[in-house]
C-alpha positions, -999 to 999 in steps of 0.1 A, spaced: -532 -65 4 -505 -91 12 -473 -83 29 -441 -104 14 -409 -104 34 -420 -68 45 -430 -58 8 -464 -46 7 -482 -62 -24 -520 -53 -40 -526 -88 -49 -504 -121 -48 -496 -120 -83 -459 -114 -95 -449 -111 -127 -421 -138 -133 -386 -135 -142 -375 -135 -181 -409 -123 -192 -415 -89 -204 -391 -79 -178 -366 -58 -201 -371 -28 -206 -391 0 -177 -419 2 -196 -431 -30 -198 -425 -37 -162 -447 -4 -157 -474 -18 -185 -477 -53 -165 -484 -30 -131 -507 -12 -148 -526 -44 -158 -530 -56 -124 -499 -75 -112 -491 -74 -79 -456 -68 -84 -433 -69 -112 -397 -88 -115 -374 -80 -143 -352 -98 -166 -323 -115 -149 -295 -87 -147 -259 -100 -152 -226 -84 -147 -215 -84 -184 -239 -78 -221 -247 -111 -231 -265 -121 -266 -276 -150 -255 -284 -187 -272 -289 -183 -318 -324 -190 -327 -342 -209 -327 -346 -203 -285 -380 -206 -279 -408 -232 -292 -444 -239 -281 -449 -274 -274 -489 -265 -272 -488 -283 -235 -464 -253 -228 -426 -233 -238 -394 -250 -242 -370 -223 -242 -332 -213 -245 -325 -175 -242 -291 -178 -225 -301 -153 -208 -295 -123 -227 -292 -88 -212 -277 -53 -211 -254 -56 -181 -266 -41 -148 -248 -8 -161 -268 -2 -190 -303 -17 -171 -303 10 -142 -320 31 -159 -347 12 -167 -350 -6 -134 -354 35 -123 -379 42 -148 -400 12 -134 -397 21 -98 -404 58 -108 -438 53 -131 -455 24 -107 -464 19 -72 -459 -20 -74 -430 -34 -58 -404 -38 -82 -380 -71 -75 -345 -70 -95 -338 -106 -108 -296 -106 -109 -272 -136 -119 -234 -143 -121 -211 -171 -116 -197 -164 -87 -200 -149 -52 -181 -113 -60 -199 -112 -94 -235 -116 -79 -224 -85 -51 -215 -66 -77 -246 -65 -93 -266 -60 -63 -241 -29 -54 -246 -12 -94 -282 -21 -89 -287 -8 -54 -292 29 -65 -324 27 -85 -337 13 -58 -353 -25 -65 -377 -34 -34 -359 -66 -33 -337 -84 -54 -339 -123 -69 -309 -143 -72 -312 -166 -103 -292 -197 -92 -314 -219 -114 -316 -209 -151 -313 -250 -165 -295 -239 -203 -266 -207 -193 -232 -226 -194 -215 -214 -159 -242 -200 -146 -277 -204 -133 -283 -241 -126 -247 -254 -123 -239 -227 -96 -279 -238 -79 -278 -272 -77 -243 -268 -52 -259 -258 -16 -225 -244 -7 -222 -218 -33 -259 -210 -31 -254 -203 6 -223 -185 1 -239 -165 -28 -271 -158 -6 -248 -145 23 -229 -125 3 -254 -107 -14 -274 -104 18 -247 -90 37 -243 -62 9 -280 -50 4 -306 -35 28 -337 -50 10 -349 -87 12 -335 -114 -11 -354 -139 -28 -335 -169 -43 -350 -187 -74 -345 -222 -69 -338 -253 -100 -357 -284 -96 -327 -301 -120 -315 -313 -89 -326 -345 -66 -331 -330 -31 -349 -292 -38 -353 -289 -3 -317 -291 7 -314 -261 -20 -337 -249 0 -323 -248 28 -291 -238 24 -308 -203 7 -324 -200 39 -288 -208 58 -275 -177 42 -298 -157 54 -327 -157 23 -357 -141 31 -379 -157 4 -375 -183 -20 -388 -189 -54 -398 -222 -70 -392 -232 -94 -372 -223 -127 -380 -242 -159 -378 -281 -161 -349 -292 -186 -358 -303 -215 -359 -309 -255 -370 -311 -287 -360 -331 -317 -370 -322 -355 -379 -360 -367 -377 -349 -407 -339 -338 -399 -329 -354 -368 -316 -322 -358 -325 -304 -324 -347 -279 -324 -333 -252 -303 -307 -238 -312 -290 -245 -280 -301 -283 -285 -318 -283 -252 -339 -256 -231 -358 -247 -204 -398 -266 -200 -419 -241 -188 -463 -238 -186 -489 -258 -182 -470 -288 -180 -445 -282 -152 -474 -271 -125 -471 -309 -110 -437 -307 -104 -434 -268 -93 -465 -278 -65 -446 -308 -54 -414 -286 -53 -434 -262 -27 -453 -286 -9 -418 -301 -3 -402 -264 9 -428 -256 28 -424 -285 51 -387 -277 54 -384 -241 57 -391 -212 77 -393 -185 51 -416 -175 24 -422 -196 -6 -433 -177 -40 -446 -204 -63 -444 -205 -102 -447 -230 -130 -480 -237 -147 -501 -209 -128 -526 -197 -158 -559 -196 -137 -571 -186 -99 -576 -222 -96 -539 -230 -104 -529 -203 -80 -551 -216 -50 -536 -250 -56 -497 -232 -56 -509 -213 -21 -526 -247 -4 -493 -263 -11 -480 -238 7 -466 -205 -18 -475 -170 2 -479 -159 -36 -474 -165 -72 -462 -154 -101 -469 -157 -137 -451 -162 -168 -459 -181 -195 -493 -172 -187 -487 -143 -197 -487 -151 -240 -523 -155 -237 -529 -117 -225 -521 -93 -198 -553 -96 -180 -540 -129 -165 -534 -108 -131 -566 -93 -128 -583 -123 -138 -564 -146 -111 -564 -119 -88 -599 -117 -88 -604 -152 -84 -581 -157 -54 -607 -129 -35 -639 -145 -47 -627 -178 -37 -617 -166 -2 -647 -146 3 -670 -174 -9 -653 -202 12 -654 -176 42 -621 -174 47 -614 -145 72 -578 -138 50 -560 -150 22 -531 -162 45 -555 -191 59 -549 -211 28 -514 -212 25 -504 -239 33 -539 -258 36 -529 -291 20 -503 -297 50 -530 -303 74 -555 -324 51 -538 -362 59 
């Protein structure tokens, strides 16, 4: 048992933003399967289809995607964010975005009611025109946005940082200036594809989001960095597909991690890195899991 920005959690696996994260009962069938805690799709204030296919590729070194981040509206998702919360014991985080200060609060308020154990602003989806990165990579708006949703809700907030930007830690930091209780690195790497018998691009977007194997350099560098800044939790992602990814995440300095591309390969990925994480600790004689966050700080 770990405890994250008060949040009580089985294991230090989370189930990632953008992945299986739509509808209640998926959130409930990824729980069941071991996850520490679930986060859902990233909730907007309006329905939004999202990017025409082609959206998502695999690059067989990892994803390059471009959803646009399609969704219901928070209206039409409370139900399933209730159903979730109702049918599973694991905390359930609320992923929310907007494109500006009064239309992330209002998201937060329409969720607040089915009661999300925290919510995560996405400030850092890399391919959503007006939202995501472009508000993320301003610390101003992402400190404004931060205060203003924390200064709404009673439960923690979590901020999902880009790492589109040159400085992550002065992101970072100005989450943590408007009062974040957690933050989450990263989101996907930009990135594309080109179809070299047509010239053409091969997302329909033209360029996406780089997400797997092949981002876990950069997302450990990204929380190495944060941790040496910041006061408050880091929950690391990007490339975590095996306990041994996950212990490397935590020694840079993540309290926990979460999964998603990972995820493809079979739903056991939680048990399976969860498991690893406690034999590791055990073996090593570690008297908690806590004593190797951060680990890699102290090895120069």
């Amino acid at each position: 048992m770990i405890n994250i920005t008060g949040i009580e959690l089985k294991n230090p696996t989370i189930l990632a933003a953008g992945i299986m994260g739509t509808t209640g009962a998926s959130l409930v069938r990824v729980a069941k399967e071991g996850a520490g805690a679930v986060v859902t799709k990233s909730i907007g204030p309006e329905p939004k289809e999202g990017h025409k296919n082609p959206s998502m590729i695999d690059l067989g070194y990892g994803f390059l995607n471009a959803m646009g981040l399609p969704n219901p509206s928070y209206p039409d998702f409370k139900n399933e964010l209730a159903i979730a919360k109702r049918e599973t014991d694991a905390p359930v985080i609320a992923s929310i975005f907007g494109g500006t200060e009064e239309e992330f609060v209002n998201v937060a308020q329409g969720l607040i009611d089915s009661k999300p154990d925290a919510f995560e602003l996405n400030v850092s989806c890399p391919h959503a025109l007006g939202y995501g990165a472009s508000v993320g990579s301003n610390p101003d708006a992402v400190e404004s946005i931060t205060k203003a949703v924390c200064d709404t809700v009673d439960v923690p907030v979590w901020v999902k940082l880009t790492p589109n930007v040159t400085d992550i830690v002065t992101i970072g930091e100005a989450a943590q200036r408007g009062g974040a209780d957690a933050v989450v690195a990263i989101n996907t790497v930009k990135g594309m594809a080109i179809d070299i018998n047509s010239g053409y691009p091969v997302l329909g977007n033209r360029f996406g989001g780089l997400s797997g194997r092949a981002v876990k350099p950069v997302a450990l560098k990204c929380v190495y960095d944060l941790y040496t800044a910041l006061d408050i939790p880091i929950i690391g992602v990007g490339g975590v597909y095996t306990w041994e990814d996950a212990i490397e995440m935590m020694m840079a300095g993540a309290s926990a991690v979460q999964i998603g591309s990972a995820v493809y390969e079979g739903l056991d990925v939680f048990s399976s890195i969860a498991s690893g994480i406690e034999k590791f600790v055990s073996k090593r004689e570690y008297s908690d899991i806590t004593d190797i966050i951060g680990i890699a700080h102290e090895r120069l």
